[in-house]
ZAMARBA-75697 format. One record per residue: x, y, z of N, C-alpha, C in turn; residue in three letters. Coordinates in nm, 4 decimals. Example, Ala and Ser with C-alpha at 12.3 -4.5 7.8 and 13.67 -1.06 7.14 Angstrom:
<atoms>
      n_px      n_py      n_pz     ca_px     ca_py     ca_pz      c_px      c_py      c_pz  resn
    1.3190   -0.5690    0.7800    1.2300   -0.4500    0.7800    1.3200   -0.3300    0.7800   ALA
    1.2850   -0.2250    0.7080    1.3670   -0.1060    0.7140    1.2900    0.0030    0.7870   SER
</atoms>
This chain:
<atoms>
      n_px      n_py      n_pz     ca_px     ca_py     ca_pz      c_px      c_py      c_pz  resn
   14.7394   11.5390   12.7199   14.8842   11.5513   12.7156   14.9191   11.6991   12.7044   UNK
   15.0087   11.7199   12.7437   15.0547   11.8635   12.7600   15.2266   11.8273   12.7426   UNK
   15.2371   11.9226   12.6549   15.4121   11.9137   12.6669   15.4466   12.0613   12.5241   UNK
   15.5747   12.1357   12.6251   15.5853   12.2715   12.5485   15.6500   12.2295   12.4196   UNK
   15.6930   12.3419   12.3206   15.7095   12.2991   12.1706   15.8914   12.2834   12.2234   UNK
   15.9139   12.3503   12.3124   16.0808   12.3635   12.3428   16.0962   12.2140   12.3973   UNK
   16.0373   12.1087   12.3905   16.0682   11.9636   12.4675   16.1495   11.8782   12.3873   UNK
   16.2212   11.8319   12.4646   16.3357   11.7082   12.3676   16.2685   11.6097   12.3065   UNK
   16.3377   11.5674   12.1721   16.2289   11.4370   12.0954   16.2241   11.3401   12.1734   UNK
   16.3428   11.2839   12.3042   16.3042   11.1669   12.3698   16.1655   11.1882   12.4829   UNK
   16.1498   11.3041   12.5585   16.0151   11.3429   12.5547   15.9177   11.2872   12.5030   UNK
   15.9238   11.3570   12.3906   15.7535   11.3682   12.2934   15.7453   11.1976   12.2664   UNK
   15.8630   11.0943   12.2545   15.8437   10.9975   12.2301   15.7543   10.9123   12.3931   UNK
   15.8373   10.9598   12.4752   15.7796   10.9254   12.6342   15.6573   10.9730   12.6614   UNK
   15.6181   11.0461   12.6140   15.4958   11.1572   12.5938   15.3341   11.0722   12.5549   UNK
   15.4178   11.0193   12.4220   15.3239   10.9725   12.2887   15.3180   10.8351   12.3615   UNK
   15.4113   10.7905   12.4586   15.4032   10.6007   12.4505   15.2772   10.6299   12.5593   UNK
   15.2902   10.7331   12.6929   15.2137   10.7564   12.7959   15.0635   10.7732   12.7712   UNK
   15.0560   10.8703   12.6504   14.8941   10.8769   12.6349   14.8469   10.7311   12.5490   UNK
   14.9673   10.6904   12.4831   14.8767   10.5752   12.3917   14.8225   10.4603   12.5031   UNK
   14.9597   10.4858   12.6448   14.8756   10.3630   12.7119   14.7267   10.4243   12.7905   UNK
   14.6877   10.5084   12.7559   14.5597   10.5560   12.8242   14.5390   10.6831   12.9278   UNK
   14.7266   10.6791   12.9237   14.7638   10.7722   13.0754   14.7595   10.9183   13.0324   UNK
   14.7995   11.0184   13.1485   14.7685   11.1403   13.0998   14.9488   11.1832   13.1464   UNK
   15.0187   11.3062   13.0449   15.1628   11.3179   13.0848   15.1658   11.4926   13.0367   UNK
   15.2507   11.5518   13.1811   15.2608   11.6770   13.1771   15.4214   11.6716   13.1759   UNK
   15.4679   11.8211   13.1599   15.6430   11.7978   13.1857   15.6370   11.8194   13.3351   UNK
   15.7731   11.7871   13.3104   15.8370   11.8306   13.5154   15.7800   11.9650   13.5074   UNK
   15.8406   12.0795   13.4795   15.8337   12.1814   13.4631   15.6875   12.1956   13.4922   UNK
   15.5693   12.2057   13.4017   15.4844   12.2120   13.4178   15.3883   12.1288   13.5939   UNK
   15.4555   12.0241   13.6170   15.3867   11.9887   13.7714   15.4353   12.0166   13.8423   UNK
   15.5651   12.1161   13.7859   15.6375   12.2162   13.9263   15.5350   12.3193   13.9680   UNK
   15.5099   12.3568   13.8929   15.3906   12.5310   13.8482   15.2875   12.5136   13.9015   UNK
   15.2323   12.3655   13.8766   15.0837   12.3112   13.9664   15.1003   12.3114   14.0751   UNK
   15.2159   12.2008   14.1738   15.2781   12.2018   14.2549   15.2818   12.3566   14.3474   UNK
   15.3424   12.4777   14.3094   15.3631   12.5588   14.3575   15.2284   12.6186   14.3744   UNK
   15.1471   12.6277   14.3138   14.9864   12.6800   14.2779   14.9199   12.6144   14.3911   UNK
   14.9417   12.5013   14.3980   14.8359   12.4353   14.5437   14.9071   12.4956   14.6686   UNK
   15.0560   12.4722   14.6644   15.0908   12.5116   14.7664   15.0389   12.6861   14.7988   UNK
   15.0301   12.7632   14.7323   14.9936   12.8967   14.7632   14.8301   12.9374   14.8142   UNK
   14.8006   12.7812   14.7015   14.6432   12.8223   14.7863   14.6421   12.7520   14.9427   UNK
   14.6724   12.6209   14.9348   14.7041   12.6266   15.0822   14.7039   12.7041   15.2108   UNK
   14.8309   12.7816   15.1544   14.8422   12.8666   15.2556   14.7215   13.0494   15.2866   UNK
   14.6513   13.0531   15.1529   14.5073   13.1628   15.1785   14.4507   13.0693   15.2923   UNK
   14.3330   13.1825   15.3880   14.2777   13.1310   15.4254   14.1343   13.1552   15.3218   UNK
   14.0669   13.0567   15.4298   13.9635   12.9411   15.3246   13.8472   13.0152   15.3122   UNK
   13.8780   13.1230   15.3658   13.7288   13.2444   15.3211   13.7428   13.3194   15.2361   UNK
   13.8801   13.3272   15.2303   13.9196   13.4335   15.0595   13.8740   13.3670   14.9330   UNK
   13.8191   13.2303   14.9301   13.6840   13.1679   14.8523   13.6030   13.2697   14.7700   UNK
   13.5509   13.3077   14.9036   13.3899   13.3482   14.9581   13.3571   13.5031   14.8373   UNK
   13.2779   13.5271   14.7983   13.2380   13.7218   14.7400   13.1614   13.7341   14.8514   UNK
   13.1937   13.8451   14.8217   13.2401   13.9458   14.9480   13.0418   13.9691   15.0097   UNK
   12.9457   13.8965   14.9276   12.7962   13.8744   15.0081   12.8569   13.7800   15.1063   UNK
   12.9166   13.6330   15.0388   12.9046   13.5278   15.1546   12.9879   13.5709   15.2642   UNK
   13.1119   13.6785   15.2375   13.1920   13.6924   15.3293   13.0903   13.7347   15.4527   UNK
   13.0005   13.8650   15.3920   12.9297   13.9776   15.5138   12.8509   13.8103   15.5830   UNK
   12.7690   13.7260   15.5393   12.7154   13.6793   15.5482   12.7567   13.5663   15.7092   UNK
   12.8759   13.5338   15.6331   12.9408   13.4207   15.7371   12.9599   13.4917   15.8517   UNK
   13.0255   13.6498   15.8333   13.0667   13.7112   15.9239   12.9096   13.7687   16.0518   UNK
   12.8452   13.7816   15.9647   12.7127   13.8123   16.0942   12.6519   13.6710   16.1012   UNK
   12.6466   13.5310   16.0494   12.6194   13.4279   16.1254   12.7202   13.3764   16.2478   UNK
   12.8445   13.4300   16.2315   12.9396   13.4111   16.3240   12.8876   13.4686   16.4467   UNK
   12.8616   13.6493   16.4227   12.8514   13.7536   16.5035   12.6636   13.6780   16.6366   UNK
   12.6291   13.5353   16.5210   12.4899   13.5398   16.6304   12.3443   13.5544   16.5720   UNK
   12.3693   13.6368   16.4502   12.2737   13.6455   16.3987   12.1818   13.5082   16.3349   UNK
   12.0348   13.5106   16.3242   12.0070   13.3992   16.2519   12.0050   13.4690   16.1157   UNK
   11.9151   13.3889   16.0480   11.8840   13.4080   15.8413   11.8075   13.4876   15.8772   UNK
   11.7004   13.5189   15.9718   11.5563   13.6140   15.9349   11.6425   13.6762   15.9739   UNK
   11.7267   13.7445   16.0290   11.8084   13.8704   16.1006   11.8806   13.9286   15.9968   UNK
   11.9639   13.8561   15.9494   12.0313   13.8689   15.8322   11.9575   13.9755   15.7281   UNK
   11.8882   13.8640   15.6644   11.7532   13.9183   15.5511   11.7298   14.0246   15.5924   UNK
   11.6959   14.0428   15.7178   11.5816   14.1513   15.7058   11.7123   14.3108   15.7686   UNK
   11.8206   14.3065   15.7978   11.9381   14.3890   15.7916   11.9758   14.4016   15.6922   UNK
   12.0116   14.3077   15.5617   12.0417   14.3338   15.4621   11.9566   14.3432   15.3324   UNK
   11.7896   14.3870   15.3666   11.7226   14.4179   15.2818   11.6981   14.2761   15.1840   UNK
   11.7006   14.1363   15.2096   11.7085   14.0589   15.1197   11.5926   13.9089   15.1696   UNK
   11.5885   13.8485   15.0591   11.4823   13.6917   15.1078   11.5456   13.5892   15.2207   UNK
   11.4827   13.5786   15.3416   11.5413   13.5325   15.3901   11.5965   13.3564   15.3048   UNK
   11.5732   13.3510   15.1675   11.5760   13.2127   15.0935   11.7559   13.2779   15.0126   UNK
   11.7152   13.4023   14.9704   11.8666   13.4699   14.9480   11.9589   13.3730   15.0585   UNK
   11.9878   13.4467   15.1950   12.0330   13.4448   15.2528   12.0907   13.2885   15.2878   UNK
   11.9802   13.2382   15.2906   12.0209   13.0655   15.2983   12.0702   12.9875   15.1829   UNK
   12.0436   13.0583   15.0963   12.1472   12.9903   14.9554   12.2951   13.0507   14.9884   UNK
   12.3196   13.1823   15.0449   12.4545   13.2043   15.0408   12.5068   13.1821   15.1545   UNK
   12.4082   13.0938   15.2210   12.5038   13.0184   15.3671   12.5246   12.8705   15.3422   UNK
   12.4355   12.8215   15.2334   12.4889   12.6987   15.1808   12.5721   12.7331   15.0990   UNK
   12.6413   12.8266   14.9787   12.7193   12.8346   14.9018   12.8596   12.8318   14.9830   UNK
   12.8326   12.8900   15.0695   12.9841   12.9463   15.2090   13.0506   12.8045   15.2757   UNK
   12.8964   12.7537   15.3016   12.9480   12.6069   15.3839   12.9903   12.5310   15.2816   UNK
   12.9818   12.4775   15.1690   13.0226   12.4279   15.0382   13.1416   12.4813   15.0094   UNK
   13.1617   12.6073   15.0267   13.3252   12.6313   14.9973   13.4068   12.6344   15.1044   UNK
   13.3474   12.6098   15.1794   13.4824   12.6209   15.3066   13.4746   12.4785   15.3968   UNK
   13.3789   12.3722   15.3108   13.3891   12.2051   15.3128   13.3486   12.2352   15.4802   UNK
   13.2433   12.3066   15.5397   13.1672   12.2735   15.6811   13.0375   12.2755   15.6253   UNK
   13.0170   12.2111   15.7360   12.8083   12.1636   15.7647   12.7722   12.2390   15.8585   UNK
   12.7806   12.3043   15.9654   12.7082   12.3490   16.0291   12.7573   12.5216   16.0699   UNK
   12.6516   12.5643   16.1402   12.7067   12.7349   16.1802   12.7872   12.7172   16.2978   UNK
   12.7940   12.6463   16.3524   12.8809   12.6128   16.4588   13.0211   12.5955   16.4356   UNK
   13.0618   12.5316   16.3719   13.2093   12.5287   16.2589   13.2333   12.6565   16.2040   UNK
   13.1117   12.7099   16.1197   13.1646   12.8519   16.0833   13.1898   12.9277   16.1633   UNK
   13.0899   12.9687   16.2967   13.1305   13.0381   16.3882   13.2995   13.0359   16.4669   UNK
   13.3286   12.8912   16.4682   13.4857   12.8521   16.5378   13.5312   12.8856   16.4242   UNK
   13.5332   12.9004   16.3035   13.6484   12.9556   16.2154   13.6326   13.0938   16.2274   UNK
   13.5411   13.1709   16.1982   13.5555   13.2894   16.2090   13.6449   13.3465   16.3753   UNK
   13.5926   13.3374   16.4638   13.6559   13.3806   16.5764   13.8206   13.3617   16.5596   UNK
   13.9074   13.2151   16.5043   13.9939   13.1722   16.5434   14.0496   13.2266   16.4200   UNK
   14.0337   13.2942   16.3281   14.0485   13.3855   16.2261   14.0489   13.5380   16.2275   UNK
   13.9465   13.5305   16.3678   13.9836   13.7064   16.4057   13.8816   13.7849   16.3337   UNK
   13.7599   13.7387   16.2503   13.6687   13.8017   16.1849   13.5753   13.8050   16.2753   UNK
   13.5512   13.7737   16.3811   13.4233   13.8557   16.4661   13.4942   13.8580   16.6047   UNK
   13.4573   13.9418   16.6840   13.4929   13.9580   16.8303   13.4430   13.8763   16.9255   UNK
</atoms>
C-alpha cells in the first residue's frame, strides 16, 4: 500500500479495506507518475538500455563483424564478448543478430 500522509481519511479507509482484501492500492496521483514514467520510457529507444560495452558491441555485430572479430579488436575473450551479446539481446527482448542488425540500421547506428 502506498498512500501520501496529505490523503483524506475516506482514502486511508478505502486504502485499509483494499489491502485487507489481499489487493495492492496506490493514489491517483501516484499511478499518474507511473503512468507518465512508462510513457517516457516508451518513447527512448531500446538501446539506451545497453552500457556503452553492449552498445560498441551491438554496433560492430550490426557493422558484420562476428564474436572472434570483435574479441580480438577489442582486446577481450571471445566468451566476454558473447555474454555481452546475450546481455544486449535480453535487453532489447531479440534472439538473433539478424534482428539486431535490422534495428541498428533502421536506427541509423551503422551505415
Amino acid at each position: 500500500m502506498y498512500l501520501a500522509k496529505e490523503s483524506a481519511p475516506e482514502e486511508l479507509v478505502e486504502a485499509i479495506k483494499k489491502v485487507a482484501a489481499g489487493k495492492k492500492y496506490i493514489t491517483t496521483s501516484l499511478a499518474e507518475r507511473l503512468a507518465d514514467r512508462i510513457d517516457e520510457r516508451a518513447e527512448e529507444p531500446v538501446n539506451k538500455s545497453l552500457s556503452d560495452r553492449e552498445y560498441q558491441v551491438m554496433c560492430m555485430i550490426a557493422a558484420g563483424k562476428t564474436v572472434s572479430e570483435i574479441a580480438n579488436e577489442l582486446s577481450l575473450s571471445v566468451k566476454t564478448i558473447s555474454t555481452h551479446r546475450i546481455r544486449l539481446l535480453r535487453k532489447m527482448n531479440m534472439k538473433t543478430n539478424a534482428q539486431l542488425t535490422h534495428y541498428a540500421i533502421k536506427q541509423g547506428l551503422v551505415d
